[in-house]
C-alpha positions as CSV (number, residue, x, y, z in Angstrom):
1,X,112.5,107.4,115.9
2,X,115.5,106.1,117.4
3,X,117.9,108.9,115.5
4,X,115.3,111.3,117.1
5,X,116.3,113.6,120.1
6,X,113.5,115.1,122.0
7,X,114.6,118.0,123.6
8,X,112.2,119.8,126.7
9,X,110.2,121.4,123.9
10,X,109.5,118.5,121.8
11,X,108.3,117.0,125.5
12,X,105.9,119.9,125.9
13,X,104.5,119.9,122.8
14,X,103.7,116.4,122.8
15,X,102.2,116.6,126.3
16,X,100.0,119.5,124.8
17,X,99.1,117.8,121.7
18,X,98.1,114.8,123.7
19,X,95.9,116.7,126.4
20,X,94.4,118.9,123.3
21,X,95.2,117.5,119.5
22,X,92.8,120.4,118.8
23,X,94.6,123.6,119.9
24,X,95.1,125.5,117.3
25,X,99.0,125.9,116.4
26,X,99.5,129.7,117.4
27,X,97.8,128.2,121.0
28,X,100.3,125.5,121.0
29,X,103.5,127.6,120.1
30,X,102.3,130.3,122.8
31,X,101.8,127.3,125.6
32,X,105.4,126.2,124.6
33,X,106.9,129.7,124.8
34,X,108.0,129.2,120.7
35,X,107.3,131.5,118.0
36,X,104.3,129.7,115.4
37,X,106.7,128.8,112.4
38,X,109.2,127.0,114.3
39,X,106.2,125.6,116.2
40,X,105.0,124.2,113.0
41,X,108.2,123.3,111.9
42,X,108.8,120.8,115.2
43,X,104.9,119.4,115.1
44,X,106.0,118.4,111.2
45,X,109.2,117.1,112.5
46,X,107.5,114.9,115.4
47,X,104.8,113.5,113.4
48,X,107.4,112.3,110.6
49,X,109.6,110.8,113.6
50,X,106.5,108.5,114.6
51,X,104.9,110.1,117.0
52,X,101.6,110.5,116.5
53,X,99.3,107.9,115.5
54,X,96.2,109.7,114.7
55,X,94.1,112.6,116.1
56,X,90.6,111.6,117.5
57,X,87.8,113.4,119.0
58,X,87.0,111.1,122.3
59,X,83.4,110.7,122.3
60,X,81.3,110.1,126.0
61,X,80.0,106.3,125.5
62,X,77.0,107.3,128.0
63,X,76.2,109.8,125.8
64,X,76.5,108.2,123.1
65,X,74.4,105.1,124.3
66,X,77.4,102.9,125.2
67,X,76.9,102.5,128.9
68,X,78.2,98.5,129.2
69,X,82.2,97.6,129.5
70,X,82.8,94.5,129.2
71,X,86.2,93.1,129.8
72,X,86.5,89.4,128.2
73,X,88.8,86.5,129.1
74,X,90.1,84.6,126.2
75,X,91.3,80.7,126.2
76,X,91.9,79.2,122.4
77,X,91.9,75.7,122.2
78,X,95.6,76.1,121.3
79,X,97.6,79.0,120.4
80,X,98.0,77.7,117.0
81,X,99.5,79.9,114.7
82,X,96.4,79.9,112.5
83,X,93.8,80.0,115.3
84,X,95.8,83.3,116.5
85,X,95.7,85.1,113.0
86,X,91.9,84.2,112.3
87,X,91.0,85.1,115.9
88,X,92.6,88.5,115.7
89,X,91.3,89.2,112.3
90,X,88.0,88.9,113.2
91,X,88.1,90.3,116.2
92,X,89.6,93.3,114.7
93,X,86.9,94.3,112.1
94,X,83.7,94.1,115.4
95,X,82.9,97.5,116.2
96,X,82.3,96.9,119.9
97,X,86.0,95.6,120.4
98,X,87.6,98.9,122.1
99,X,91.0,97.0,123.0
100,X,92.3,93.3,122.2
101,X,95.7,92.3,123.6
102,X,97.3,88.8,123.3
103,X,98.4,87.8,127.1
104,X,100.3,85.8,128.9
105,X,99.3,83.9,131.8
106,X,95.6,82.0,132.4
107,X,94.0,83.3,129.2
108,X,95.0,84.2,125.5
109,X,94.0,87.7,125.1
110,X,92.2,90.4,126.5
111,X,89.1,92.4,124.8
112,X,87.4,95.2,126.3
113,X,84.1,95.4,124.5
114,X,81.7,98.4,124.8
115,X,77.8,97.9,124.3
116,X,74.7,99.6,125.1
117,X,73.2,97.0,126.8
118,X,73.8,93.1,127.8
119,X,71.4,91.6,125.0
120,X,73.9,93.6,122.7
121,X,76.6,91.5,124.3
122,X,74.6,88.3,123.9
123,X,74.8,89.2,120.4
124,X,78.6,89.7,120.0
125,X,79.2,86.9,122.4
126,X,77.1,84.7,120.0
127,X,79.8,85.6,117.1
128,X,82.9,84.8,119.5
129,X,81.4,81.5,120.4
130,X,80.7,80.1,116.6
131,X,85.0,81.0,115.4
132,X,87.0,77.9,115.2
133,X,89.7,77.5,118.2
134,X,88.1,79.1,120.8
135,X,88.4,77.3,124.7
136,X,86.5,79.4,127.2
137,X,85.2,82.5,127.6
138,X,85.2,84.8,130.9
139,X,83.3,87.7,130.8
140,X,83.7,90.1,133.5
141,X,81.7,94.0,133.9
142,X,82.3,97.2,134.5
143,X,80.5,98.5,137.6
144,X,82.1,101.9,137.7
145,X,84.9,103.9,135.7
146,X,87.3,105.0,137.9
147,X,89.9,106.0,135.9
148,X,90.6,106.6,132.3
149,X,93.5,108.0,130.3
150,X,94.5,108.5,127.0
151,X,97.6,110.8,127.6
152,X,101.1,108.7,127.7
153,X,103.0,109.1,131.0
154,X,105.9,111.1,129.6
155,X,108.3,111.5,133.0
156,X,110.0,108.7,131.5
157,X,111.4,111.0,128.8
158,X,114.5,112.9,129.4
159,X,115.8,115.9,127.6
């Protein structure tokens, strides 16, 4: 990725992919004012670069009977090498962890958990409590969604 120069197409298409990974590649090379096969050609040429790590179809959690966000406040006893590795392993493989990051600061990592209710989150909570290594545990909920992205800010990128 580093040997790769994006021009002002490249930026374009990966804003469109982003916004749409859906849109179907004579869409895409019409939205970025390129003929299909040198569309094609730069799509091929972007994912081998890196650039994309997958395409999803975002799901509503209300609709899907995910309601509860929970964002949870890790302390390990001590951020022992081997607490860290069998903390993220397992926390890795629970379905209702949406997002785990290892922090600095007052706590050891971040989770942001998604349930359909709170005896659900009893439940997981339960598991989180009984690993080896683990301090405290601050659980704090979502009252409202105010924003939520899944587009990377791009401005950044210069052609």
């Amino acid at each position: 990725m580093d040997t790769f120069t994006l021009d002002k197409t490249d930026i374009e298409i990966l804003r469109t992919l982003q916004h749409d990974a859906g849109i179907s590649n004579l869409e895409l090379a019409d939205k970025v004012n390129l003929s299909p096969s040198p569309c094609s050609r730069r799509v091929k040429l972007l994912e081998e670069a890196g650039f994309f790590r997958g395409k999803v179809t975002l799901l509503d959690p209300k609709t899907v009977g995910l309601p509860v966000n929970v964002f949870v406040q890790i302390t390990l006893s001590r951020q022992k090498k081997e607490y860290l590795e069998v903390f993220e392993k397992h926390i890795s493989i629970w379905p209702e962890v949406m997002e785990c990051y290892l922090m600095t600061g007052d706590f050891d990592y971040l989770i942001r958990v998604a349930v359909p209710d709170l005896s659900n989150y009893q439940v997981f909570l339960n598991k989180v409590t009984e690993m080896e290594g683990i301090n405290h545990i601050k659980s704090s909920f979502s009252l409202k969604q105010v924003c939520y992205k899944t587009d990377l800010p791009l401005t950044h990128l210069r052609a």
